[in-house]
C-alpha positions in Angstrom: -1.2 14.3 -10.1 -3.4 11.2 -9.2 -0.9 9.1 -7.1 -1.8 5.5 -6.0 -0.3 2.2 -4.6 -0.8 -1.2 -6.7 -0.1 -4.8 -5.8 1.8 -6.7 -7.3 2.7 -10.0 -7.2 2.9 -9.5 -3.0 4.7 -6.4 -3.3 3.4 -2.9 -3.9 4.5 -0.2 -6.0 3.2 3.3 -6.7 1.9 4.6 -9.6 1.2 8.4 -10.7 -1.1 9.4 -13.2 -1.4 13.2 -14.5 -3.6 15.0 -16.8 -6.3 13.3 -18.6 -6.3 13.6 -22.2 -7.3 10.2 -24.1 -3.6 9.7 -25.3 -1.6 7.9 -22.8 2.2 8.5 -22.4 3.7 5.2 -20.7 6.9 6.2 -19.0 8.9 3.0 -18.1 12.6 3.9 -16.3 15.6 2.1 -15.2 16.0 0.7 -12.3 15.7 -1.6 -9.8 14.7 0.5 -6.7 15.2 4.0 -9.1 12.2 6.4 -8.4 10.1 8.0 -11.3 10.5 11.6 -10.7 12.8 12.1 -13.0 10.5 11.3 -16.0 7.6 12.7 -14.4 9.1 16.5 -14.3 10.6 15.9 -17.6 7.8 14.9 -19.3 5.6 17.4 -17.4 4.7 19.6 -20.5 3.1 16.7 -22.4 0.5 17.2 -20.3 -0.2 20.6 -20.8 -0.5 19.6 -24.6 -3.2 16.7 -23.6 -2.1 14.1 -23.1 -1.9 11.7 -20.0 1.0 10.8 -18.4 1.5 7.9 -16.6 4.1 5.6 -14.5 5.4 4.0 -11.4 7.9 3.6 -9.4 10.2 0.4 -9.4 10.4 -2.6 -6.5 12.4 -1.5 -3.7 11.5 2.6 -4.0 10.2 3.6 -0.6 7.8 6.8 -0.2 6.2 8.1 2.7 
């Protein structure tokens, strides 16, 4: 799992990216301040198929 932070707009989120097949998977969740993890475990077998899975975490979600 490729993990990364991003600005945006002043603000930074963090984005995770896994496998690397050329289908993408765009996993968008509720929120505000609700981390990804969720999705990411869930959708964890998608990956093993080919594809790559990708999202973020929302404004407000703090990681070490």
């Amino acid at each position: 799992m490729k993990q990364m932070r991003v600005d945006v707009g002043g603000h930074q989120v963090t984005t995770f990216s896994d496998g690397s097949g050329d289908e993408v998977v765009l996993l968008i969740h509720g929120g505000p301040g609700c981390p990804s993890d969720y999705l990411r475990e869930s959708h964890a077998p998608l990956v093993a198929q080919g594809f790559r899975v990708v999202t973020w975490d929302q404004f407000g979600v703090r990681r070490l």
